[in-house]
C-alpha positions as CSV (number, residue, x, y, z in Angstrom):
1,X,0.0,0.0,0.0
2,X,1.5,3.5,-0.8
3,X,2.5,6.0,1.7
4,X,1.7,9.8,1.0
5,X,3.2,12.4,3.0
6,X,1.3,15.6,3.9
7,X,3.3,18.4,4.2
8,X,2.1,21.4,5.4
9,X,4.8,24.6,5.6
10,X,4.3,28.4,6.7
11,X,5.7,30.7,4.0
12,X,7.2,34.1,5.2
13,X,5.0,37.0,4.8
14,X,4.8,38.2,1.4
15,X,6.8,35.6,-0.2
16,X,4.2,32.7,-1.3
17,X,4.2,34.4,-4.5
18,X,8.1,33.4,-4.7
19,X,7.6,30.3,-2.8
20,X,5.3,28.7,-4.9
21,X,7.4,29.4,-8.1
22,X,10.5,28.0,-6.9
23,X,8.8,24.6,-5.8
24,X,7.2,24.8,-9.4
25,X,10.3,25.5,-11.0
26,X,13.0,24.3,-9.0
27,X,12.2,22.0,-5.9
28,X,9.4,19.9,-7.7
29,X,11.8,19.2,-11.1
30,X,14.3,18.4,-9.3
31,X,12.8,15.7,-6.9
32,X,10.9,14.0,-9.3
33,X,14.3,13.7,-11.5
34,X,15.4,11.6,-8.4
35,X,12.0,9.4,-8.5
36,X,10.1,10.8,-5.9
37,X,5.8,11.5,-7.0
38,X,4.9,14.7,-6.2
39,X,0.1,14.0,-6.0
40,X,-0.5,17.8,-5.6
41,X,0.8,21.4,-5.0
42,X,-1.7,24.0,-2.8
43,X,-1.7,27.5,-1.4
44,X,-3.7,28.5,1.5
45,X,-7.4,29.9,-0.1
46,X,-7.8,31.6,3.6
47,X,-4.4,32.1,5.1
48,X,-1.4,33.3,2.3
49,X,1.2,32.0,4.3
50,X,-0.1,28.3,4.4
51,X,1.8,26.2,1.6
52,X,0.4,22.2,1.5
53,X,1.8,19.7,-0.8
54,X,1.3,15.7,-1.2
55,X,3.5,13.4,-2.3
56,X,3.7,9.7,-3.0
57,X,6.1,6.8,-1.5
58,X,5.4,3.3,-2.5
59,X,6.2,2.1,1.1
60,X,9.0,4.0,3.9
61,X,11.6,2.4,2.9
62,X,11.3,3.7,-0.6
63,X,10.8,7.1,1.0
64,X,14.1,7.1,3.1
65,X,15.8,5.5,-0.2
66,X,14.5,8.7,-1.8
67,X,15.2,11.0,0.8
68,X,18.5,10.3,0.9
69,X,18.6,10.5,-3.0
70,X,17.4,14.0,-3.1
71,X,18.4,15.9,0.7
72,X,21.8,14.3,1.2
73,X,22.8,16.1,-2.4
74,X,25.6,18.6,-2.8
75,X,23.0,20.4,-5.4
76,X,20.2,20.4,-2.3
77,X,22.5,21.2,-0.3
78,X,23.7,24.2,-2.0
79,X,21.5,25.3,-4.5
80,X,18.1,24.4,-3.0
81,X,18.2,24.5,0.7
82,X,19.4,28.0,1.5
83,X,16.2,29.2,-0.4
84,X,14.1,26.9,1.6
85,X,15.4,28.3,4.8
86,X,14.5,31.7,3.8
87,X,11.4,31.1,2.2
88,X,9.6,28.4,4.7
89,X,9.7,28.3,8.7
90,X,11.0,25.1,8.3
91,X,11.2,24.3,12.3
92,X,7.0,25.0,12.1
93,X,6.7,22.6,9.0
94,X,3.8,19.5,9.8
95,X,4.4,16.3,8.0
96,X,1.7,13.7,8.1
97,X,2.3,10.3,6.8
98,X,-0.7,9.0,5.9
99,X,-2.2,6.0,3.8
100,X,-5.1,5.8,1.8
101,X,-8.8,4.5,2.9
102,X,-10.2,1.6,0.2
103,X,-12.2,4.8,-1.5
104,X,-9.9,7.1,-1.8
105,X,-9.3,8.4,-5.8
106,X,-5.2,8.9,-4.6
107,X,-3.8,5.1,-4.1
């Protein structure tokens, strides 16, 4: 059964605008060069500095396999993180892990 992760940041005030373009054009690319399924990208329709995104793991191993493929990276590392950190309250991010019920569309 799949694993999805639910991850829900707070964006700095003022920047989802840039937030949400560099996940789009940068952080989401990237990731899914390495293998990792990225389900769905949302920004807050009630609060601007709420960013939620969904991806997709085929089981937790698979997911630290990826993890480790993508955040122990020099180009993460250098090129990717630093704009995280100024962008997202990283400390205040919530991940769910979650699985899906037997009706759910995302499996």
């Amino acid at each position: 059964m799949a694993l999805f992760e639910v991850r829900t940041y707070p964006v700095s005030d003022g920047a989802m605008d840039e937030w949400a373009a560099f996940m789009e054009s940068t952080i989401v690319p990237f990731i899914t060069s390495k293998g990792m399924k990225v389900e769905a990208l949302f920004r807050g329709a009630e609060d601007p500095n709420v960013y939620v995104w969904i991806r997709r793991f085929e089981n937790e191993a698979h997911r630290q396999d990826l993890y480790k493929a993508v955040y122990e990276t020099d180009h993460w590392q250098t090129n990717i993180k630093p704009t995280v950190r100024r962008l997202v309250d990283v400390e205040n991010a919530v991940v769910h892990l979650v699985e899906a019920t037997e009706g759910s569309p995302l499996k």
